[in-house]
N, C-alpha and C positions, 0 to 999 in steps of 0.2 A: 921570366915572368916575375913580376913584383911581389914579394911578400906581406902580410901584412898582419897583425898580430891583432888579439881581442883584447880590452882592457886590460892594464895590472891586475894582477891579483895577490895574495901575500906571498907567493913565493916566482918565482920566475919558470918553474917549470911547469905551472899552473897554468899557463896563459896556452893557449891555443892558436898554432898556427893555422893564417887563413892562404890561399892563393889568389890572388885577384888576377885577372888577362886583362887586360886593354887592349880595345880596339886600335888601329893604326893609327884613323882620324886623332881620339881618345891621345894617344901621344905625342904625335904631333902640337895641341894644340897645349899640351904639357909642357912641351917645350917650348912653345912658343910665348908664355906666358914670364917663364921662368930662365930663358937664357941669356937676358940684358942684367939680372940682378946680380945686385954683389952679396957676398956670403952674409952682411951685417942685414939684408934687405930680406934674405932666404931665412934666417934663423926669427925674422921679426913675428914677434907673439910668443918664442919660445923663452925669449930674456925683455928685460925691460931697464930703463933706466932706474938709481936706486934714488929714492925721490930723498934722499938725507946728505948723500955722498956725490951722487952723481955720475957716479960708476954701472956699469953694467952688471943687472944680476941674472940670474937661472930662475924664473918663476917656480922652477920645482923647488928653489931654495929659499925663496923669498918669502916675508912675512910681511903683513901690514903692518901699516901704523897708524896713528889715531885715525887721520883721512883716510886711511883707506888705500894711499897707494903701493908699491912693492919698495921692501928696501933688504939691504943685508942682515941675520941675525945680529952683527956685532954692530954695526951703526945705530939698531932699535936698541941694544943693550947700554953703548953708550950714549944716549940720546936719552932715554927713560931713567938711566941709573939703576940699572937692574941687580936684583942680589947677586952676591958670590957665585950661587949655587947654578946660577943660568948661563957662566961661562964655562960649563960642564960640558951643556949641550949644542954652544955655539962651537 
């Protein structure tokens, strides 16, 4: 049975596990959706290209930049000329 968990919250044991069942249809058509992709196709919305570099980033790790699209902290740092003090937290 598939797990599924509620939003983050600030700590990880915070979060509340859910159980979800699927129906057989329900998986089947789960699978059928998702067994010709490839992993780069399966992960796609979770990463995105870095709109500076060109590289693959983690939108959990990405920041924008003036447009607006995803790029790495350290290409916005050297791209903006950021202070000292911001490759602290890159």
């Amino acid at each position: 049975m598939p797990r599924l968990y509620t939003p983050e919250k600030r700590d990880e044991d915070d979060r509340e596990k859910v159980l979800v069942r699927l129906t057989p249809r329900a998986l089947h058509e789960l699978y059928i959706e998702t067994k010709g992709l490839s992993n780069d196709d399966r992960m796609h919305g979770h990463s995105a290209e870095c709109d500076l570099c060109g590289e693959q980033v983690d939108l959990d790790r990405a920041i924008p930049n003036a447009p607006g699209e995803p790029c790495h902290k350290r290409c916005w740092a050297e791209y903006t000329g950021a202070p000292d003090w911001f490759s602290d937290y890159v």
